[in-house]
N, C-alpha and C positions, 0 to 999 in steps of 0.2 A: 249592596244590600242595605235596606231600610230595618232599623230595630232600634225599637226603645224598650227603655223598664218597664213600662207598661204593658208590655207583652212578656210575661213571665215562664217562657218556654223550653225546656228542655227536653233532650238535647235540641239544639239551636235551629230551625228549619235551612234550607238554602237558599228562601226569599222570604220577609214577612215586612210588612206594611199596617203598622198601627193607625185605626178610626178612631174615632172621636164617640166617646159614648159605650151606652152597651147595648146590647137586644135583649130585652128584658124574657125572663124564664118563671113562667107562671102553669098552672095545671091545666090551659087550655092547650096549652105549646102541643103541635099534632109534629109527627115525626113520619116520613112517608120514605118507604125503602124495606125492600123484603129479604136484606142482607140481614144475618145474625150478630153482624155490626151493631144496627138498628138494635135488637134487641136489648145488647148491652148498654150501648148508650142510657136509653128509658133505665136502665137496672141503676146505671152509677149516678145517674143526676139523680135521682132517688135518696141513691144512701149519702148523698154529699148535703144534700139539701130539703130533703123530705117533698121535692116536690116529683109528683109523678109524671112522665109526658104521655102525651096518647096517642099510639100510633095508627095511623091512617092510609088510606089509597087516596084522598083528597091531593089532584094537582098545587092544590096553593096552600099547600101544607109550609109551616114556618121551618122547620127542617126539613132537606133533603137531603137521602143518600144515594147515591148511583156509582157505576163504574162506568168508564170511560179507558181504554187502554192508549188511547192516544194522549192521555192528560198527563205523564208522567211515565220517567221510566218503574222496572218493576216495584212494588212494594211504595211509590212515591205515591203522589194526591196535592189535590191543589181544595184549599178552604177561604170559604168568603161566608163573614158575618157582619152582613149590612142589617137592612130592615129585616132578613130570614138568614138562614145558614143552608150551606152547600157543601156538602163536602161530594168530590168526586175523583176515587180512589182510580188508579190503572188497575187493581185487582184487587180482591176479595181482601188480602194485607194491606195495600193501599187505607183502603176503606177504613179497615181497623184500628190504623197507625195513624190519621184521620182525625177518627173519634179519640183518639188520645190526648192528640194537641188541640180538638175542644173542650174535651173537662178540665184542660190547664188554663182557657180561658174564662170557666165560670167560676163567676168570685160572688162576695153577695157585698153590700156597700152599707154607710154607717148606720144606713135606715133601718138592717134588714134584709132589704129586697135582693134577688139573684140576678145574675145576668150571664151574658157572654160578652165579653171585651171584643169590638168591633176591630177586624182587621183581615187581610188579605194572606195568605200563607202558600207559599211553591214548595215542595218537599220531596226528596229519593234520599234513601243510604248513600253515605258512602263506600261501606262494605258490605257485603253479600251477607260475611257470618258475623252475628253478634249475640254472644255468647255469654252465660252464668251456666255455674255449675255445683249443685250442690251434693254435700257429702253427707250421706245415710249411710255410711258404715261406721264410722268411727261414734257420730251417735244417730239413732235412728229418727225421723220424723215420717208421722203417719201420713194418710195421702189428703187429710183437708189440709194438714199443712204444707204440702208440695204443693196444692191447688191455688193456697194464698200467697206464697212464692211465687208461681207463674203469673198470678193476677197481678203483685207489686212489682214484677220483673218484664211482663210483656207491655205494662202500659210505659216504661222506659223505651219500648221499641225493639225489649232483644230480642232475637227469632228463635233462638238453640239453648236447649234445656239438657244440660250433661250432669246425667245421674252416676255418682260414683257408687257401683253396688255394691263393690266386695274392700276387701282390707284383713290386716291380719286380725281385727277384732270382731269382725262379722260379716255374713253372706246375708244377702236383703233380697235376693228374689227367687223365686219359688222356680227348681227346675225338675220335671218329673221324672228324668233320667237319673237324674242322682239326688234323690229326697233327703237324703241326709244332713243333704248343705244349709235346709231353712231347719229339721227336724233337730239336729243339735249346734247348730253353729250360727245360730240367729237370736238367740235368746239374750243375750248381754251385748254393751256398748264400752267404751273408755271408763275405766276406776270403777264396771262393775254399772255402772248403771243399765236400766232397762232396755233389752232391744227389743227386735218388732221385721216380720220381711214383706216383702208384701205380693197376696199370688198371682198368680196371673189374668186374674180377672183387676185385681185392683192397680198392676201396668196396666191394663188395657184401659183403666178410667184414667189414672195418671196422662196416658199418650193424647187420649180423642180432647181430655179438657186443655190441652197442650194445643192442641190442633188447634180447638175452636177457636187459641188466641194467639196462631200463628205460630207457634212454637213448634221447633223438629226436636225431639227427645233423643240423647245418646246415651245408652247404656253403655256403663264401663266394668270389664271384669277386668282390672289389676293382675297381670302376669309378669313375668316368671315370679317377681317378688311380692309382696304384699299379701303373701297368700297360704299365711297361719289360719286362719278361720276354714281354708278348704282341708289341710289336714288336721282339724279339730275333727271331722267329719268323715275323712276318706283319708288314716293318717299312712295308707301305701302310697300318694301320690304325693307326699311332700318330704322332703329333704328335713334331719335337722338341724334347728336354731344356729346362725354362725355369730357367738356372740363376739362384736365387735367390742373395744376400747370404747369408742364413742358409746355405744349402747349400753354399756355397763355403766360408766360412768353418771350419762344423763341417766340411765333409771334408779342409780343409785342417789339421784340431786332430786329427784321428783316422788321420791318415796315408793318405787314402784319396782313389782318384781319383774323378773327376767322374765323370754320366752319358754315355755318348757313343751318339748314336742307330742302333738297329742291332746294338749290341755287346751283351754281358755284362757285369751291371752286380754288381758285391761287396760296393758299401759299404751303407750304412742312411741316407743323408739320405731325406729324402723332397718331394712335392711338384712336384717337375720333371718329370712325364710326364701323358700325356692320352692316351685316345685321339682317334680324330678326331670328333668330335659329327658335322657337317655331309655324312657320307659314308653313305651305304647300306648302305655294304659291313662297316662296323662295326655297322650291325642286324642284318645275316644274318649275323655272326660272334657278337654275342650270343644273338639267337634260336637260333642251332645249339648253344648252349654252356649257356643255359639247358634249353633242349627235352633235350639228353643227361641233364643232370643232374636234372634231374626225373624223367627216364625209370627212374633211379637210386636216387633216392631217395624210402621212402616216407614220411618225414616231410613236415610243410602247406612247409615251408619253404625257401624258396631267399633268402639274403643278399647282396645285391647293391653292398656295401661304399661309398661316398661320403664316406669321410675327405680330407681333408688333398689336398686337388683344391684345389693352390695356384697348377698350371700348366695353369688352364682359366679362361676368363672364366665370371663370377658368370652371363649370362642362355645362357650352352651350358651348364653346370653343369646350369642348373633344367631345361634344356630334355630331357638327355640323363637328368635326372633322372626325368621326366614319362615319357619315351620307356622306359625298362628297366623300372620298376615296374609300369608297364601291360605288357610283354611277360614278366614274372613273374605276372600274373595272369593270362593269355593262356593259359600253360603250365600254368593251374590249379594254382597255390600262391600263400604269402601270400608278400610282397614284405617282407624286413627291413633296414635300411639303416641307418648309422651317424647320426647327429644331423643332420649338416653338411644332409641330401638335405632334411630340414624349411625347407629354404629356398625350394624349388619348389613354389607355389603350388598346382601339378596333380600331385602327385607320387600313386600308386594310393589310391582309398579304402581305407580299411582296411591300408596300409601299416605297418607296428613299427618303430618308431624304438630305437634302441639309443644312451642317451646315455653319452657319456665324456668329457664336460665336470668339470670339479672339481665338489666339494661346494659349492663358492658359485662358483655358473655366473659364465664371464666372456664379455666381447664378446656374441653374438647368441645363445648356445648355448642358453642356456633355451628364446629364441622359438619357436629353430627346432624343440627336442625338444617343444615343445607345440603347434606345428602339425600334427604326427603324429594327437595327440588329439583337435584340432579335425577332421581327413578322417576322424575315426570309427578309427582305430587305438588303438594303445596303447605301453608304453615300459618296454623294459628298463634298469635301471640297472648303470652299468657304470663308476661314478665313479674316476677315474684316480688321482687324490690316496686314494684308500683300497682301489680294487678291483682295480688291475692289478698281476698276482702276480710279473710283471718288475719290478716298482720293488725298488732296495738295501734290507735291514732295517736296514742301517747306511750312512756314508757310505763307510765303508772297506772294505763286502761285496766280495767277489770277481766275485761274477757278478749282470747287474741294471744299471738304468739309474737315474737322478736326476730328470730333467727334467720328472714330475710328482709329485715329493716319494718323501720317501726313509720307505717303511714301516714299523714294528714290528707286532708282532701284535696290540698292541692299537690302533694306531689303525686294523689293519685289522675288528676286530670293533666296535669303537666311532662307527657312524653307522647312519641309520638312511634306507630309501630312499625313503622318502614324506615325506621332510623337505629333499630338492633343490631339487624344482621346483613350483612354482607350479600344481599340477593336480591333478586328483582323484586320491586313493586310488584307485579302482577303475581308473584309467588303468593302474598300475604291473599288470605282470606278473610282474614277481620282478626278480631281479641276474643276473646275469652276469660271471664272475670270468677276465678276459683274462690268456693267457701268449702275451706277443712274443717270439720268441724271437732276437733280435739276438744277445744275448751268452748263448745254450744251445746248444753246440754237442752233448751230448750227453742222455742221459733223465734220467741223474742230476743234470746241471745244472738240470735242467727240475721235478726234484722238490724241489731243496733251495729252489726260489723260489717252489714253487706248496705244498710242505708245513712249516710249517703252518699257512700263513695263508689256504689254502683252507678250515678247518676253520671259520675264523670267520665265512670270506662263509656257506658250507654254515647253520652257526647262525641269520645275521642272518636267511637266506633259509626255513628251515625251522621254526625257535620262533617260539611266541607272543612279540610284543612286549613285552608285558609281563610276561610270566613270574617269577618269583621269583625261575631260575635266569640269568636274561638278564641278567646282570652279571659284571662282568671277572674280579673272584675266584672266582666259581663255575666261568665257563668255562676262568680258566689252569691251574685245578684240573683240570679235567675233562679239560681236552688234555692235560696232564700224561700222565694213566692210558692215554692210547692208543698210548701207545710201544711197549709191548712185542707190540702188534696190527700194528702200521706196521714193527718189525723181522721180525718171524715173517712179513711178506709179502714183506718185500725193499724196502720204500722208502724210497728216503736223504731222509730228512726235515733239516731244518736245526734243531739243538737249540738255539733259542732259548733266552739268557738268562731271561729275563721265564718263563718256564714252569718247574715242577718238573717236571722227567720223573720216570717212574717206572721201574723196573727187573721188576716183575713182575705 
């Protein structure tokens, strides 16, 4: 593999060949292709550069886009910027993932003038799923700002948009069987701030503008635990508060009162709710709540959440565990569940375990993420000590948690996800890079914690492992150069130390 700094590309392609020069980008530049690729491209050189392109059906248009399925495997593309540009995707993501790593080539130089940095690019994932996910319950964010999240997250390349809806502090999507969930238990966030849900007309914009940038959307309802805000609303179907020593303590350290059953709850312990496992009336409150959101969404997927179910005994855990993933298959999608649900012996065939255990699993957490494997599933990594974009880059960060290590950007790009668990390569579907949002109360909190250390999950999850460029000096080079792309869109990045940034 041929790369120079000159080619200031992330995550890293699997072949690129630096020219000499640039192809100059002026408002006669005609752009021929009837992809909605196409579209976008003309929209970003725009707001990057103020220049407009124009596009055309003229053959000797200076840009082309086309698909080709022979040119790459899926989602890959092959780009040449000599005298014109070519991008020609294996498919419709192809294309789009494409126009990515050409807006990382337009720079503008000391003159002024714009260009695109001349060079040759081979590109495919490494992995299938490549994953962000953001948290609207703990505090809510409207849907132009999940919009600008999918735009600064899919031109990293990820494809999977995991919407966490629910939590003990709020229910965020609108379901008509049980109204109550958005009518009282959407109104507030963490410490009492503002919430917000959103109906189902406004998922159905959230999903299609997901689509249009190759993104699959996962909704997640949080069960057996996390699930104070469904009995703020419906309080026959929830168990009460089991106040733990840990939960008392830390609420007592964070000035924050306890759970109380029934009520609205502000703080962030966790652990101390349940619903009722042994009631009926919690299966037709799930089954209506999955059946909506299936109804919703056309992604395979519905997440069924199984963390941190600390106020449910271990054999109604597995039971209620066994019982949702079968009624996630029921409603014909694949059932994804956080680690902990690997503990139920009968949990759905073919179930996705999503681990977020540290990089050297502790307690049962391996077992249980390999039981996934063993019912014929598979396992996203979503290691907390390196992948969760709420952890502090320092101890004295402003916004950001500790409690599963405090990250810099390189130890967020420095692990590798077939090196956790004790299971076959072919198990892993990709990462998954979680933003809790406890302490984001607003977008831009949300961006200085998930940029730019989304940049490195995007890499782990997208370059070849072994690559040339797949090493720390290469990439804090390469982040470097995406500054002046990430301010021309508006995203408040956090300028880590450890990076050069660049200025143009």
């Amino acid at each position: 593999m041929v790369f120079t700094h000159s080619l200031p590309l992330v995550p890293a392609p699997v072949s690129a060949t630096a020219g000499e020069g640039r192809m100059p980008v002026i408002a006669q530049t005609r752009v021929l292709g009837s992809s909605l690729a196409a579209e976008q491209l003309i929209d970003a050189v725009e707001r990057r550069s103020g220049i407009r392109l124009s596009p055309t059906d003229a053959a000797e248009a200076e840009i082309e886009l086309r698909i080709d399925p022979a040119v790459a495997a899926a989602e890959g593309y092959a780009l040449t910027v000599d005298e014109r540009v070519e991008i020609v995707g294996a498919d419709e993501a192809g294309l789009f993932y494409g126009v990515q790593t050409l807006l990382q080539l337009l720079r503008e130089d000391e003159d002024g003038i714009w260009g695109f940095l001349r060079a040759e690019v081979r590109d495919a994932p490494r992995f299938d799923r490549r994953g962000v996910m953001l948290d609207v319950a703990r505090h809510f964010f409207h849907v132009a700002e999940v919009k600008k999240f999918i735009d600064s997250t899919s031109a990293l390349k990820f494809n999977h948009l995991h919407l966490h809806l629910s939590d003990d502090q709020g229910w965020r999507i609108h379901i008509d069987s049980w109204p109550r969930l958005t009518e009282v238990s959407s109104a507030t966030s963490v410490d009492g701030h503002p919430g917000g849900f959103y109906t189902k007309d406004d998922y159905r914009e959230i999903v299609a503008y997901a689509a249009d940038r190759h993104m699959i959307v996962i909704p997640e309802i949080d069960l057996p635990g996390h699930a104070h805000a469904i009995g703020v609303a419906y309080p026959e179907l929830v168990e009460e508060p089991v106040l733990n020593d840990g939960l008392i303590s830390e609420s007592a350290r964070m000035g924050q009162a306890l759970p109380v059953h029934g009520e609205t709850y502000l703080g962030w312990g966790v652990g101390h709710s349940s619903v009722r496992i042994h009631e009926d009336r919690t299966y037709d409150f799930v089954r209506d709540v999955v059946r909506e959101l299936a109804e919703l969404t056309p992604g395979p997927y519905i997440h069924v959440g199984g963390d941190e179910s600390l106020g449910t005994l271990q054999a109604d855990f597995d039971l209620f565990a066994e019982r949702v993933t079968a009624i996630v298959v029921e409603a014909g999608k694949t059932p994804i569940a956080w680690h902990e649900m690997g503990s139920a012996a009968g949990i759905a065939e073919g179930t996705i375990g999503q681990y977020w255990g540290k990089t050297t699993p502790e307690g049962t957490h391996a077992e249980e993420a390999a039981h996934f494997v063993e019912r014929g599933g598979s396992l996203i990594m979503s290691a907390a000590d390196v992948a969760y974009l709420d952890m502090k880059y320092t101890e004295d960060f402003p916004l950001g948690l500790t409690w599963a290590a405090v990250i810099d950007v390189r130890s967020a790009y420095e692990w590798e996800p077939t090196a956790v668990l004790d299971v076959p390569d072919a198990a892993i579907l990709g990462i998954e890079a979680p933003l809790w949002s406890e302490t984001t109360r607003t977008l831009s909190d949300v961006e200085q914690l998930v940029f730019p250390r989304a940049a490195a999950q995007a890499e782990i999850a997208w370059s070849p492992k072994e690559a040339p460029e797949r090493v720390w000096d290469s990439f804090r080079t390469r982040l470097g150069a995406l500054a002046p792309l990430w301010k021309a869109e508006g995203v408040d990045y956090h300028p880590a130390d450890e990076i050069p940034w660049s200025t143009r």
